[in-house]
C-alpha positions, 0 to 999 in steps of 0.5 A, a space after each residue: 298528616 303531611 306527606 314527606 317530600 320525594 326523595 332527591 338525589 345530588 349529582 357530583 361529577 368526578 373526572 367528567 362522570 357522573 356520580 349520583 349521592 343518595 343520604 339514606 335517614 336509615 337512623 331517622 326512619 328507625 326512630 320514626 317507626 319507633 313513635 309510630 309503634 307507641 302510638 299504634 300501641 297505645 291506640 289498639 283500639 282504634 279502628 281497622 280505617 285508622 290503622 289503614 290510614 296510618 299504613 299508608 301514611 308509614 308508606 308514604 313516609 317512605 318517600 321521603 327524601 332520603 341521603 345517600 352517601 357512598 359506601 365506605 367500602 367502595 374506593 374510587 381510585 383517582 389517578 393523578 397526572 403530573 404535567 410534563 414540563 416542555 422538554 428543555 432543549 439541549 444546549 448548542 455549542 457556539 454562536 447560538 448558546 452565547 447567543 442565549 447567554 446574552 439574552 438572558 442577562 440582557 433583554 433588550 439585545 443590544 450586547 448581543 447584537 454587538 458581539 454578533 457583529 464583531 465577531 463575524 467581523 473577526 472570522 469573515 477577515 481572518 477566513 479571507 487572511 488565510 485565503 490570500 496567504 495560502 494563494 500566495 504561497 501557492 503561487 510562489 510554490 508553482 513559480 520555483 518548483 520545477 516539475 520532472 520532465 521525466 522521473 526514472 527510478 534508480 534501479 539497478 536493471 534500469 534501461 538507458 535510452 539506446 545508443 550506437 557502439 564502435 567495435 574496434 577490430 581485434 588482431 591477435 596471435 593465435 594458436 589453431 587447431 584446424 578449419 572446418 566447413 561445419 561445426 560439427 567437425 570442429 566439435 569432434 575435434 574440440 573433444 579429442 583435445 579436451 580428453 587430452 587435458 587441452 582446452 579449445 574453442 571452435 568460432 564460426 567465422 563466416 562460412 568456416 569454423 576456426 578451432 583456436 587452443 590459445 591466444 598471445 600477445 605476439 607471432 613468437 610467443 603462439 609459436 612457442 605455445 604451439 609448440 608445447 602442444 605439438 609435443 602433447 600430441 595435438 597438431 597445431 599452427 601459430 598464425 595471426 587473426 582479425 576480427 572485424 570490427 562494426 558499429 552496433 546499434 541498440 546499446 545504452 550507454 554502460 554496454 557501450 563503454 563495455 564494447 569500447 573498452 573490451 579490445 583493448 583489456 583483451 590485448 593487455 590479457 593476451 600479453 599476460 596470458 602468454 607469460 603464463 604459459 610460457 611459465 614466465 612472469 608478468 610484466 609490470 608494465 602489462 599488470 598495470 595496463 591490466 589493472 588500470 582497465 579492469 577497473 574500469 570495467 568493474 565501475 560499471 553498472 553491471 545491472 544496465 548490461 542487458 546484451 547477452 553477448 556484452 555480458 559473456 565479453 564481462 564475464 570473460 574478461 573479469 574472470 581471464 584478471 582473477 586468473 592472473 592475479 592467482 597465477 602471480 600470486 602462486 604461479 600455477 600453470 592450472 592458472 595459465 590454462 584458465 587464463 587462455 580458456 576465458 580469453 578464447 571464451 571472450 573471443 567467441 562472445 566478441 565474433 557474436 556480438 560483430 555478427 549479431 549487430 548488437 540486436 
């Protein structure tokens, strides 16, 4: 009897590994051991020697080639991979997508070429365009603009630059309560009349103190005024008075129109000052100059007069108007005395301002 040929594998490679394949003939061994069991049957009486032989040709039969096919049960799970297309690159704006768009409909890149060139030959021009124009009006900007040499806010406390002022000398009439060597008896006194209901201002005048309790347009008018007082009680004299006058220095140019125009509202207040006291009316000859001048004083810009002194001969004058347009509405002798109390009040800032210098 042949012997079977050896068993032989095949060998497929999935995924690179190797994977063997055996075909088992479990059916053809099962129907070749069936005919050897027939015939072993039917040959029973055949010798131990010829069993033997026919054993070990049923084991070499085993030796045959055999197909082994892999078991159903077993999956081999075969992954699949999709091959990602090239990221597509997004789509830029401007020259390069044109650019693209070109290409795809023309080939050869003559179109694209083209249009490349005209219209870097339009942006190159137009850029240079607007370069010239703007150097042009820049040039014309510089000519016909006249830079500030210096810009000054329009404030109302702005500082002017400082000027010199002439103080005109003041002669007026006054009535005078006394003169001290020191202040401080020219206050006492000063506080007696005031208990009495009577106004006064002491004024140092050099070395001496003057206590002055009323001012007039003439000599006769402060010795009437002087009278009145003496019948009050309070010892008094009418007598005429100087107050110097100066350049100052240090002013600006509202302080120094202040200064000139001070002396000569005061005289026109004096007059009606006088009147008032006297209980006569005012003159409309001194109500006009009266007006004329303290609205000249109010023009100016009150916020340019720094001077402390300057401000109190402001102040003083504009209020000394206030009581005699109230002393002409109403007559009020409360009016008169008011009156007479801010012109002495204008007469001592003055004296300070000629001592001061204007500093």
């Amino acid at each position: 009897m042949d012997k079977p040929k050896s068993e032989k594998t095949i060998t497929i490679k999935i995924n690179g590994k190797d994977r063997p394949f055996q075909e088992k003939k479990e059916e053809k061994k099962g129907k070749s051991w069936d005919l050897r069991q027939l015939d072993s049957q039917k040959k029973q009486e055949q010798t131990e020697f010829f069993a033997s032989i026919q054993t070990a040709a049923g084991k070499e039969a085993d030796d045959s080639f055999d197909w082994i096919l892999p078991e159903e049960t077993e999956d081999v799970d075969i992954k699949e991979y999709k091959i990602a297309a090239p990221p597509k690159s997004t789509a830029k704006n401007g020259l390069s997508t044109l650019a693209g768009k070109f290409r795809g409909r023309n080939k050869q890149g003559i179109l694209t070429s083209i249009f490349l060139a005209v219209f870097f030959a339009v942006l190159l021009g137009t850029s240079f365009g607007f370069i010239m124009l703007k150097l042009v009006f820049t040039d014309q900007a510089a000519e016909t603009a006249v830079p500030p040499i210096n810009e000054k806010p329009a404030a109302a406390n702005q500082q002017t630059p400082s000027a010199a002022a002439d103080l005109e000398t003041i002669t007026t009439y006054v009535v005078q309560g006394g003169v001290f060597s020191n202040s401080e008896a020219a206050q006492q006194i000063e506080e007696a009349n005031s208990q009495k209901g009577v106004y006064s201002q002491s004024i140092k005048m050099g070395e001496q103190t003057f206590l002055f309790l009323g001012v007039s347009g003439s000599l006769e008018e402060a010795k009437e005024i002087g009278a009145d007082l003496k019948s009050e009680g309070i010892d008094v004299f009418a007598k005429e008075v100087a107050f110097e006058g100066k350049a100052i220095e240090g002013v600006n140019a509202e302080e120094k129109k202040l200064a000139e125009i001070a002396p000569a509202l005061f005289q026109s207040l004096s007059e009606g000052a006088a009147s008032a006291s006297l209980g006569s009316s005012i003159t409309p000859e001194t109500a006009e100059k009266i007006e004329s001048r303290i609205k000249t004083v109010n023009e100016l810009q009150a916020g340019q007069i720094q001077n402390e002194s300057l401000i109190s001969v402001r102040e003083e004058l504009l209020n000394a108007s206030k009581q005699i347009d109230t002393y002409q509405q109403s007559g009020d002798a409360a009016a008169a005395g008011k009156i007479q109390e801010h012109l002495l009040g204008f007469l001592a800032a003055y004296q300070s301002l000629l001592q001061s210098g204007g500093q």
